[in-house]
C-alpha positions as CSV (number, residue, x, y, z in Angstrom):
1,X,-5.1,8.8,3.0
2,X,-3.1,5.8,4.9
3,X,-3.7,5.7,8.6
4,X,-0.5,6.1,10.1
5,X,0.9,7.2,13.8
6,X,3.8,9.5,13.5
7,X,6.7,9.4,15.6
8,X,9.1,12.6,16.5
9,X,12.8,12.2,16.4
10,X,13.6,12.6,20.2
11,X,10.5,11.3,21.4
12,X,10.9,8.7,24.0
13,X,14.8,8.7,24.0
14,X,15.1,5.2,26.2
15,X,13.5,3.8,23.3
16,X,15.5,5.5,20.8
17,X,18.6,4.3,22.3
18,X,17.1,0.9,21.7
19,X,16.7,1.0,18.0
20,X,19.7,0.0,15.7
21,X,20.4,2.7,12.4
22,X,20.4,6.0,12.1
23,X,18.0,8.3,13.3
24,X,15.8,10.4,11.2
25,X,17.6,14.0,10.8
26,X,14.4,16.7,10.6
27,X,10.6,16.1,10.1
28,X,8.1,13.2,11.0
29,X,9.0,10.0,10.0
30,X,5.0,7.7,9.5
31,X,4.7,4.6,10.1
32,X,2.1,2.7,8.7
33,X,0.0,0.5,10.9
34,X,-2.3,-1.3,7.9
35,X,-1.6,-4.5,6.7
36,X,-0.9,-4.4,3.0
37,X,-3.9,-7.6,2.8
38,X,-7.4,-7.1,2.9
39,X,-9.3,-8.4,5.8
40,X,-11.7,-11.0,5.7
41,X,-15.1,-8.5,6.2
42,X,-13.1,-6.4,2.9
43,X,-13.0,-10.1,1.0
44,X,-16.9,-10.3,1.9
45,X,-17.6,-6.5,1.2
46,X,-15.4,-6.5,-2.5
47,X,-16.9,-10.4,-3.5
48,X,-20.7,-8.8,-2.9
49,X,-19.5,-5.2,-4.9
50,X,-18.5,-7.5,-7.7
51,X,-21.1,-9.5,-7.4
52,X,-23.2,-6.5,-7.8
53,X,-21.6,-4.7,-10.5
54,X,-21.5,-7.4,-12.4
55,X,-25.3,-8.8,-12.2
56,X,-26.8,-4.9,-12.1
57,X,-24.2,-2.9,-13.8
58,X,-23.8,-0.6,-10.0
59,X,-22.8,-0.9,-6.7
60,X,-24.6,-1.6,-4.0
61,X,-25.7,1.1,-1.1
62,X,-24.0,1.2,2.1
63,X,-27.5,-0.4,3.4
64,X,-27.8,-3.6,1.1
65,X,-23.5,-4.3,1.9
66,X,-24.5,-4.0,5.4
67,X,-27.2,-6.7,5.5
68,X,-25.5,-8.6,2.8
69,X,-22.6,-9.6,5.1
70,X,-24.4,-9.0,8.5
71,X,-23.0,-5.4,9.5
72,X,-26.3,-3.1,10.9
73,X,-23.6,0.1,11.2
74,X,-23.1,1.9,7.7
75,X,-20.5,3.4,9.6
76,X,-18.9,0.8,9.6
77,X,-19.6,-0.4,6.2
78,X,-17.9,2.6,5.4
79,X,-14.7,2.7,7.3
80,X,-14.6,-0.9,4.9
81,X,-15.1,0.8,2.1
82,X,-12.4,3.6,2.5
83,X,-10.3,1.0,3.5
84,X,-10.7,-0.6,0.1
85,X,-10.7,3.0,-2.1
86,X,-7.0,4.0,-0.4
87,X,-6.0,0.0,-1.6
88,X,-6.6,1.1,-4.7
89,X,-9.4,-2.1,-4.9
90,X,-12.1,0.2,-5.5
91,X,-12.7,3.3,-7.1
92,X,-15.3,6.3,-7.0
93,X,-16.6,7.9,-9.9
94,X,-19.1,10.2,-8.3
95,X,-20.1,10.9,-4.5
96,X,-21.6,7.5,-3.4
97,X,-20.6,4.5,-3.3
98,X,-23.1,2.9,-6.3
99,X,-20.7,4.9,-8.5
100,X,-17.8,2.7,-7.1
101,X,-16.2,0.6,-10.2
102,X,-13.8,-2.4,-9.2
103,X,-9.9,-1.4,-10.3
104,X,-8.2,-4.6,-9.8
């Protein structure tokens, strides 16, 4: 799932008569608003997963990422993380994140 805003054909014609090419015919046309690089928090978070599959053969919990690069909000920790799964960085085999395996 990429976060994306979507725009309607028609919407805000004063801009529309702004932009150059042809306008979209039918539908919603998404636009993506995340960069294609990883941030520098998703460096730290992926460099302390590897770190951690590689020493202990799993993943850390939400928890131990948190206090490992100074986050106290696992929801946070998560909104990294799910940032880094639809990268295709990480991958889940099972519900939590220990089952997470590095694809890259």
């Amino acid at each position: 799932m990429v976060a994306s805003v979507l725009v309607r054909p028609g919407a805000g014609r004063a801009c529309a008569a702004a932009q150059s090419g042809p306008r979209p015919r039918c539908g919603d046309v998404a636009v993506s608003r995340r960069p294609a690089h990883l941030t520098e928090r998703e460096e730290q978070i992926l460099a302390c997963s590897r770190r951690s599959i590689t020493e202990r053969g799993e993943g850390l919990s939400m928890t131990e990422i948190g206090a490992a690069v100074g986050l106290r909000s696992k929801g946070t920790v998560a909104y990294h993380l799910r940032n880094l799964e639809e990268r295709g960085v990480l991958v889940r085999d099972g519900f939590g994140w220990r089952s997470c395996r590095l694809a890259r």
